[in-house]
PyMOL commands that place a pseudoatom at each C-alpha (Angstrom):
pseudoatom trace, name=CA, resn=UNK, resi=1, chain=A, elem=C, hetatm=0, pos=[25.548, -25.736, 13.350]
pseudoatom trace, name=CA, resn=UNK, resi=2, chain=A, elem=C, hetatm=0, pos=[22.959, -26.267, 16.581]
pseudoatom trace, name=CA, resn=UNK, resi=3, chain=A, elem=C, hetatm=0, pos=[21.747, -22.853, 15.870]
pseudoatom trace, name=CA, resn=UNK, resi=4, chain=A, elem=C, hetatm=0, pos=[21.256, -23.468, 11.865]
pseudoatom trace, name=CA, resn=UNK, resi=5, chain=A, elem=C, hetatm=0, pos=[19.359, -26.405, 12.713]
pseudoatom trace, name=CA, resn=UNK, resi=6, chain=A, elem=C, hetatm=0, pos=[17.423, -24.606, 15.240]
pseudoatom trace, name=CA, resn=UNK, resi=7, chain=A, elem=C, hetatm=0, pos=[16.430, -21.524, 13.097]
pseudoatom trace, name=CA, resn=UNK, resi=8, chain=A, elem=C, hetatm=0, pos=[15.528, -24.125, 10.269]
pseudoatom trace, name=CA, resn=UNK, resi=9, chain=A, elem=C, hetatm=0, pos=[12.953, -25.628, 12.443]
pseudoatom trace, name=CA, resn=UNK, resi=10, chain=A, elem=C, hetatm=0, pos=[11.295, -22.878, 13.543]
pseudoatom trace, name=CA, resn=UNK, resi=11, chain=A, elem=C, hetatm=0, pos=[10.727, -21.851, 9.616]
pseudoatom trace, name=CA, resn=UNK, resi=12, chain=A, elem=C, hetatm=0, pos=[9.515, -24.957, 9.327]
pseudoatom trace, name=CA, resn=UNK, resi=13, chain=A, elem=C, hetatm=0, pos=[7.381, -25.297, 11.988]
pseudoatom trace, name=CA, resn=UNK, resi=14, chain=A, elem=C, hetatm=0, pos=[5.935, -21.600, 11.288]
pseudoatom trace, name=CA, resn=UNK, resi=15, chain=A, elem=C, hetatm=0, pos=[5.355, -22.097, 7.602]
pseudoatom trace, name=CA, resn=UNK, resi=16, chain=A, elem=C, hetatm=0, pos=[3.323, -24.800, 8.249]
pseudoatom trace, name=CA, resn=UNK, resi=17, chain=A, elem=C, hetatm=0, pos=[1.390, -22.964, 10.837]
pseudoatom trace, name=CA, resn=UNK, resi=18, chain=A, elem=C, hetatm=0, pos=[0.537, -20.427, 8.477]
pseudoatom trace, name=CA, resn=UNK, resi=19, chain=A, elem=C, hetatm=0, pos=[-0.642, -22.969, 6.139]
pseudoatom trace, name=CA, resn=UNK, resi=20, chain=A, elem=C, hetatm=0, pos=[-2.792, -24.971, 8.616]
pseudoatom trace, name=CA, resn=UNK, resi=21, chain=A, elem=C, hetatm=0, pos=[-4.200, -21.614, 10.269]
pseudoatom trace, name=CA, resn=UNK, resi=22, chain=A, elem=C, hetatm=0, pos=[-5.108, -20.251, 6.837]
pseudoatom trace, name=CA, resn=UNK, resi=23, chain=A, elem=C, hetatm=0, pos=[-6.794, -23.032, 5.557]
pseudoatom trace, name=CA, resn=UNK, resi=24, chain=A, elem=C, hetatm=0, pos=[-8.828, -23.188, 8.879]
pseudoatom trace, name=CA, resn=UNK, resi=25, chain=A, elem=C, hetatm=0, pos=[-9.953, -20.141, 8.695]
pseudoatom trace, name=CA, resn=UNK, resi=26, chain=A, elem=C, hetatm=0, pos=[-10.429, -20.634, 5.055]
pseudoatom trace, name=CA, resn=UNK, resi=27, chain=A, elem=C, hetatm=0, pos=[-12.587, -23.713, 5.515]
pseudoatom trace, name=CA, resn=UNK, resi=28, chain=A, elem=C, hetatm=0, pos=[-14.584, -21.491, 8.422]
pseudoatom trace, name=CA, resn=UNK, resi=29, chain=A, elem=C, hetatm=0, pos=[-15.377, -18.584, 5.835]
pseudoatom trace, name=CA, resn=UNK, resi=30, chain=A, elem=C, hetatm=0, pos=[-17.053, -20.420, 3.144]
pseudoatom trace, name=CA, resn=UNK, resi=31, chain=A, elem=C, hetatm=0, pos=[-18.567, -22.967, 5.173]
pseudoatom trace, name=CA, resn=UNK, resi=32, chain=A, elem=C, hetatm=0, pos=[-20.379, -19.650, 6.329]
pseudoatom trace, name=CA, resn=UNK, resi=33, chain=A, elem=C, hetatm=0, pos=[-19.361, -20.622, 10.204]
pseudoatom trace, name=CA, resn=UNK, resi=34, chain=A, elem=C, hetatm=0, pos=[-16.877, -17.130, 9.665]
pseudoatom trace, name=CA, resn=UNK, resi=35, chain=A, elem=C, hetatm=0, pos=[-17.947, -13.710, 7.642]
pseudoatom trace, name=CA, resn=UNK, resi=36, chain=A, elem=C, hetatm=0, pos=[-15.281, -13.297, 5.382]
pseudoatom trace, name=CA, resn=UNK, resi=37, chain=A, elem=C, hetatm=0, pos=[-13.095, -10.121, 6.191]
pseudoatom trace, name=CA, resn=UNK, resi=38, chain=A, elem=C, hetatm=0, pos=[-15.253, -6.771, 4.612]
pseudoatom trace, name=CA, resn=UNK, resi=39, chain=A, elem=C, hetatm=0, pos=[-12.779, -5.321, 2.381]
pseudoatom trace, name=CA, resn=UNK, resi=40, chain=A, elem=C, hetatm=0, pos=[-15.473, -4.123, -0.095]
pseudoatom trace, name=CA, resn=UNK, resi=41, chain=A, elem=C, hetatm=0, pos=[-18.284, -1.402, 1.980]
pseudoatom trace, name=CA, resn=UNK, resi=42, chain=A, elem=C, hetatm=0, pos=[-21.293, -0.271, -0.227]
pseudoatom trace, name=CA, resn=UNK, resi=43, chain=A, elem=C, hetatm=0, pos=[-22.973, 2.619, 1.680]
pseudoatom trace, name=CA, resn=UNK, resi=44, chain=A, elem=C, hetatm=0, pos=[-26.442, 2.728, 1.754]
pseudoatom trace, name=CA, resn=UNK, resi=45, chain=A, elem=C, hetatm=0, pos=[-28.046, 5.361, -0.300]
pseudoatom trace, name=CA, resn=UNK, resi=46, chain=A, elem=C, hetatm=0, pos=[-31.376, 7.418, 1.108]
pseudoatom trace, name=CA, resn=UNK, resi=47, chain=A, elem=C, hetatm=0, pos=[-33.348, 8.741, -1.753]
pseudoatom trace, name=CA, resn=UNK, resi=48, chain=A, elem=C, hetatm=0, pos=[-36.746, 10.710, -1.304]
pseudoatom trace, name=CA, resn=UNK, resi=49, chain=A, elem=C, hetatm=0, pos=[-39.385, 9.242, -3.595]
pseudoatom trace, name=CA, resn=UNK, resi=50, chain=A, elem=C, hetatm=0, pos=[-40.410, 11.149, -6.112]
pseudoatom trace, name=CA, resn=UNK, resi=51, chain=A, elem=C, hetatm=0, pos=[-43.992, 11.929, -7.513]
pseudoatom trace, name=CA, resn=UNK, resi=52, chain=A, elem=C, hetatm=0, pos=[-43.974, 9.447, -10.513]
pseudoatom trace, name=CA, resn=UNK, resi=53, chain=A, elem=C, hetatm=0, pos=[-45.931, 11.582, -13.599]
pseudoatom trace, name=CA, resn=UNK, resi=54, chain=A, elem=C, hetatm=0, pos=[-47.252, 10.121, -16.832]
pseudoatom trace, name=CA, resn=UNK, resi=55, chain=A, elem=C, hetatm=0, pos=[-44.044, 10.729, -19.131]
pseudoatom trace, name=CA, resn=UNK, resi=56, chain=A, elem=C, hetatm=0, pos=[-45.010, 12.791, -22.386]
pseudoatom trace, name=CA, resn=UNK, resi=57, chain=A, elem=C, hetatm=0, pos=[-41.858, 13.130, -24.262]
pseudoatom trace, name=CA, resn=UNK, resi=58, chain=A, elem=C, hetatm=0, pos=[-39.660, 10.072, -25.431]
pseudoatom trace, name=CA, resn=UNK, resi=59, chain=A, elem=C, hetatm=0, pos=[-36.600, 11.500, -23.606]
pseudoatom trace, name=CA, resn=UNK, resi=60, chain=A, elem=C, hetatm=0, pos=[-39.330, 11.003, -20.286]
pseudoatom trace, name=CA, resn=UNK, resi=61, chain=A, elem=C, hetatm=0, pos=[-40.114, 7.902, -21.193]
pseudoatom trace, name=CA, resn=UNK, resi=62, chain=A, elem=C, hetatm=0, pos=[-36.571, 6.256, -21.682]
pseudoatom trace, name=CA, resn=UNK, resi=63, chain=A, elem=C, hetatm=0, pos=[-35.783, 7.584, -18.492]
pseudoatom trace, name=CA, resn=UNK, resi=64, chain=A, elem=C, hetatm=0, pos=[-38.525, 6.047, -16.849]
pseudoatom trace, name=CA, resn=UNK, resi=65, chain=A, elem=C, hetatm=0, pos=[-37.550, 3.236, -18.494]
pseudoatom trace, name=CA, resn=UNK, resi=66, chain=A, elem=C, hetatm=0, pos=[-34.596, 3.132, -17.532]
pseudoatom trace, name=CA, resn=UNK, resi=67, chain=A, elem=C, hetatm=0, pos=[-34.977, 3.562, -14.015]
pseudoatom trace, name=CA, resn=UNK, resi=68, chain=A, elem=C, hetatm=0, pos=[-37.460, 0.417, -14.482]
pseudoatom trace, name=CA, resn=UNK, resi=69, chain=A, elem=C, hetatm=0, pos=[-34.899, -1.762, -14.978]
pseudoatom trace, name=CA, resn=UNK, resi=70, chain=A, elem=C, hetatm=0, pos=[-32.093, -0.636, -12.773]
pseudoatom trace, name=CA, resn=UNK, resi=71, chain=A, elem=C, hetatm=0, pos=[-35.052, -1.675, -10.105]
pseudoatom trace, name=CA, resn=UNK, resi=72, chain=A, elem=C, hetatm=0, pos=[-35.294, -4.998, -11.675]
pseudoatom trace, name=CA, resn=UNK, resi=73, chain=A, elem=C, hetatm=0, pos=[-31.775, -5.227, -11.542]
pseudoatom trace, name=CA, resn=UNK, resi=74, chain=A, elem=C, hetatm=0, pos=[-31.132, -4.813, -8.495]
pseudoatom trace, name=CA, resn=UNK, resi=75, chain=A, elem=C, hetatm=0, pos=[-33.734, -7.444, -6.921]
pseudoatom trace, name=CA, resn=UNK, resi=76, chain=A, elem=C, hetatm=0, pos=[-32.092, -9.930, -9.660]
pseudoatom trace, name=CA, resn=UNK, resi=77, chain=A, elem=C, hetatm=0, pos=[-28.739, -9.031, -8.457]
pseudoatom trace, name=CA, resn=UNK, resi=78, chain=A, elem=C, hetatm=0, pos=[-29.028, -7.063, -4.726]
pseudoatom trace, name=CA, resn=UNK, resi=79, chain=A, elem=C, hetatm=0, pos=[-25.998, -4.857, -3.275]
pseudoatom trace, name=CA, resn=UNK, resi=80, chain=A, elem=C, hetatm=0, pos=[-24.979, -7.477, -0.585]
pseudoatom trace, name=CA, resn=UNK, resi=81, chain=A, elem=C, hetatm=0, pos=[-23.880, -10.011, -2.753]
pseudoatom trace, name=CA, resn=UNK, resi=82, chain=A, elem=C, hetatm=0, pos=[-21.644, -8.152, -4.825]
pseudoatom trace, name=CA, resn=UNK, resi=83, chain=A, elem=C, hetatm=0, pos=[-20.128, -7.111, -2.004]
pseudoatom trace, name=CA, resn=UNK, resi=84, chain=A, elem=C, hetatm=0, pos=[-19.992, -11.110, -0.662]
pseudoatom trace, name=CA, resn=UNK, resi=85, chain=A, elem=C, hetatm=0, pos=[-18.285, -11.846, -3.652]
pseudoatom trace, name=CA, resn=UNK, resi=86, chain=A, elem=C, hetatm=0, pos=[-15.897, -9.421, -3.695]
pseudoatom trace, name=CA, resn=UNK, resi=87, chain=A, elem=C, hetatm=0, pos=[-15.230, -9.872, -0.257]
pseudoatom trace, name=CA, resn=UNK, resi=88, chain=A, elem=C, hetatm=0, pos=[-15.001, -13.753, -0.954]
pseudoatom trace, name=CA, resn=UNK, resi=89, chain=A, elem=C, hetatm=0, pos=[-12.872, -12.765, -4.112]
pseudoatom trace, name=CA, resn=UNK, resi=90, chain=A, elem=C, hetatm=0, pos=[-10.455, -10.856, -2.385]
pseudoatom trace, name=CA, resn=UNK, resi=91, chain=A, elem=C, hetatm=0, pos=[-10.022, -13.660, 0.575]
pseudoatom trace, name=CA, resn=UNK, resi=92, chain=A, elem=C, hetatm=0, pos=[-9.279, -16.380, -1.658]
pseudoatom trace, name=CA, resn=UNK, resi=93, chain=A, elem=C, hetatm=0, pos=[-6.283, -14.126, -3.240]
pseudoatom trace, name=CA, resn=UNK, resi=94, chain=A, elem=C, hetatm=0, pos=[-5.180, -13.310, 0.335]
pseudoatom trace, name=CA, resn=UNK, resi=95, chain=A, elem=C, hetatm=0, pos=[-5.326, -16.839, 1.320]
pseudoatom trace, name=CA, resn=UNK, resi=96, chain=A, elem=C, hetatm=0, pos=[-3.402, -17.981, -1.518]
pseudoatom trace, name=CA, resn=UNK, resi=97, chain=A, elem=C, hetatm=0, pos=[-0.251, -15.242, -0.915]
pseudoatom trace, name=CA, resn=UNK, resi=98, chain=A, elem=C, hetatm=0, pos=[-0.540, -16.736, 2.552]
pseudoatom trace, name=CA, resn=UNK, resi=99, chain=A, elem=C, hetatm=0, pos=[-0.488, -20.359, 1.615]
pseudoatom trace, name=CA, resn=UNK, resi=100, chain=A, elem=C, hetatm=0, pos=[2.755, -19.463, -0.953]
pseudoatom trace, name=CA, resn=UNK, resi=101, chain=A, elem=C, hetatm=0, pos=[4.072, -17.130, 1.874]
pseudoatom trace, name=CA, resn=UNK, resi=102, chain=A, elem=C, hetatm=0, pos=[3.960, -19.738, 4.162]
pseudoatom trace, name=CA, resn=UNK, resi=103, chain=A, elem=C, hetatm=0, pos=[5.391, -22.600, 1.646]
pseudoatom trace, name=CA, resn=UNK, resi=104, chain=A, elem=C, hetatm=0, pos=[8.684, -20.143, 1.072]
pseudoatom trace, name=CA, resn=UNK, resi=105, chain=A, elem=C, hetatm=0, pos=[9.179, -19.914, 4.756]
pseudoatom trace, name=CA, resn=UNK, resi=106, chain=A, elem=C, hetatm=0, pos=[8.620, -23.750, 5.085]
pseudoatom trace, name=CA, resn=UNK, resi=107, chain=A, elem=C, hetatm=0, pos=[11.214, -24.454, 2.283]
pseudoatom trace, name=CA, resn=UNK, resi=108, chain=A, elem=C, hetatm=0, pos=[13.879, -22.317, 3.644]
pseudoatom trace, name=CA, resn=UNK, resi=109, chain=A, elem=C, hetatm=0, pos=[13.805, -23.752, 6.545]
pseudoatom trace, name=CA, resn=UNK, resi=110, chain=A, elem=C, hetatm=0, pos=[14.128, -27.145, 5.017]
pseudoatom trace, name=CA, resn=UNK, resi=111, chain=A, elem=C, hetatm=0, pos=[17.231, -25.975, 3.211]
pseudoatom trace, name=CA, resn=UNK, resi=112, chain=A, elem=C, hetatm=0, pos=[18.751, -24.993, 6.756]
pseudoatom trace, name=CA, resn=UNK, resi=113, chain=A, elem=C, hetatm=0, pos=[18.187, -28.700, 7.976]
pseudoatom trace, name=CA, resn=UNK, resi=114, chain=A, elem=C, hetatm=0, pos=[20.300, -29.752, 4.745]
for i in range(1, 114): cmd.bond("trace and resi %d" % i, "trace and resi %d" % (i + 1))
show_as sticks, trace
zoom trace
């Protein structure tokens, strides 16, 4: 019975310490104190510039129209925070399978105290 209630408090003890430690480091990453863990990598592209040339067909000039706005695009919405949020995305589901994880381990060993 000593060792029942012994095993029970160390679930306990250790569910709550995941808790506390994930919300810690939680609080840390998006307070900005912590990068969040970089699950999501965009690779930087080089590209040569081209010679830009007065388009004279219409299949030209939706092209070049085209790659006018993926430019515009991009400053509006840069690579690095996509990846932020997706980073950020993916750390907040981690955190909460820890948080549950660490509620299931907290309960069972509640349920050994009983």
């Amino acid at each position: 019975m000593n060792f029942k209630r012994t095993i029970g408090w160390i679930m306990f003890f250790s569910g709550i310490l995941i808790i506390v430690f994930t919300l810690y480091r939680s609080y840390n990453i998006f307070t900005g104190k912590l990068p969040p863990p970089e699950i999501f990598k965009i690779e930087e592209k080089t590209t040569i510039p081209s010679k830009k040339k007065v388009p004279t067909t219409l299949e030209e000039m939706q092209q070049q129209i085209g790659e006018i706005l993926a430019e515009q695009l991009k400053e509006i919405f840069p690579r690095e925070s996509t990846t932020k949020i997706l980073n950020l995305i993916s750390w907040s589901i981690l955190t909460g399978i820890l948080i549950f994880g660490g509620g299931q381990i907290s309960s069972l060993g509640i349920k050994l105290l009983k």
